[in-house]
C-alpha positions in Angstrom: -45.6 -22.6 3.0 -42.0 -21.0 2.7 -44.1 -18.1 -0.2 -44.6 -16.5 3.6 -41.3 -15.7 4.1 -38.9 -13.5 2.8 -36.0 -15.7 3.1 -35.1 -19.4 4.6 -33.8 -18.3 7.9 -37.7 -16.4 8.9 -38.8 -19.9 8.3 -35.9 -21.7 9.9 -36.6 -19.3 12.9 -40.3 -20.0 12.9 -41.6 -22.2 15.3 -43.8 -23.6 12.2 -40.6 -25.2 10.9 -39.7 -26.8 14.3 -43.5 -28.5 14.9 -43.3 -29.6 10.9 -43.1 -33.6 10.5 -39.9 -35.0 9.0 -41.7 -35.7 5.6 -42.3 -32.3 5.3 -38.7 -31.1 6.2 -37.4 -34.0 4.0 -39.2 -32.4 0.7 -38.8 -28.6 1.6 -34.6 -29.2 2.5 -34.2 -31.4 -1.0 -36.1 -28.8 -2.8 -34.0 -27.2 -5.5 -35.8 -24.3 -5.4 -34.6 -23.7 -1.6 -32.9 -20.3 -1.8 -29.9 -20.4 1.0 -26.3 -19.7 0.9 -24.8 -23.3 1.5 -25.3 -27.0 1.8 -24.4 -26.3 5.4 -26.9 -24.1 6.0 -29.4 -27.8 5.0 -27.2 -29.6 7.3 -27.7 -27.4 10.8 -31.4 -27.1 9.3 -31.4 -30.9 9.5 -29.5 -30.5 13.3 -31.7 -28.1 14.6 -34.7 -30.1 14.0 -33.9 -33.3 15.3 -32.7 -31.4 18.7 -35.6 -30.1 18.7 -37.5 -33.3 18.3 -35.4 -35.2 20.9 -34.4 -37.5 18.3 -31.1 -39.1 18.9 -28.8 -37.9 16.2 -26.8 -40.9 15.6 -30.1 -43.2 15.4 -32.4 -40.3 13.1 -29.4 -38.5 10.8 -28.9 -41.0 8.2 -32.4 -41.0 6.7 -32.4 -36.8 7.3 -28.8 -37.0 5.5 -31.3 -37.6 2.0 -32.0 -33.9 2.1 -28.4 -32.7 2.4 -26.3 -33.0 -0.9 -23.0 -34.3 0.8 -20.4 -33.6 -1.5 -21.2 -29.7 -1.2 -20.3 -30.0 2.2 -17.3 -29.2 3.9 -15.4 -32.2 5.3 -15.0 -30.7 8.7 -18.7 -30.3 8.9 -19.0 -33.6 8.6 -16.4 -34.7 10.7 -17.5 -32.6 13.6 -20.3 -35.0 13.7 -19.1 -38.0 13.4 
């Protein structure tokens, strides 16, 4: 799917990645083979989806959190959502 794109943020643009299920997004964010800049870049990947979704962030983040390596993320960023 993502062989389409140049790079993550044509995909993360794409409505394609929007309309994708949250099994999908779970194994394409854990992915080690995900080229991107930053675990923060997973995170508001993560974010953008579930606003998109009308999922309540509080109720949907923790099992979306799986996908994000935590410790490579900045405190703040974390912080800011809690």
């Amino acid at each position: 799917m993502l062989q389409n794109y140049e790079c993550w943020f044509q995909f993360y643009n794409d409505d394609l990645f929007l309309n994708l299920g949250s099994k999908a997004i779970s194994e394409i964010l854990k992915s080690d083979d995900l080229n991107i800049e930053n675990e923060e870049v997973v995170f508001d990947s993560v974010r953008r989806w579930l606003d998109f979704k009308h999922l309540d962030l509080h109720t949907h983040l923790k099992p979306m959190l799986n996908t994000v390596r935590l410790s490579l993320l900045p405190v703040k960023v974390i912080n800011d959502v809690l």
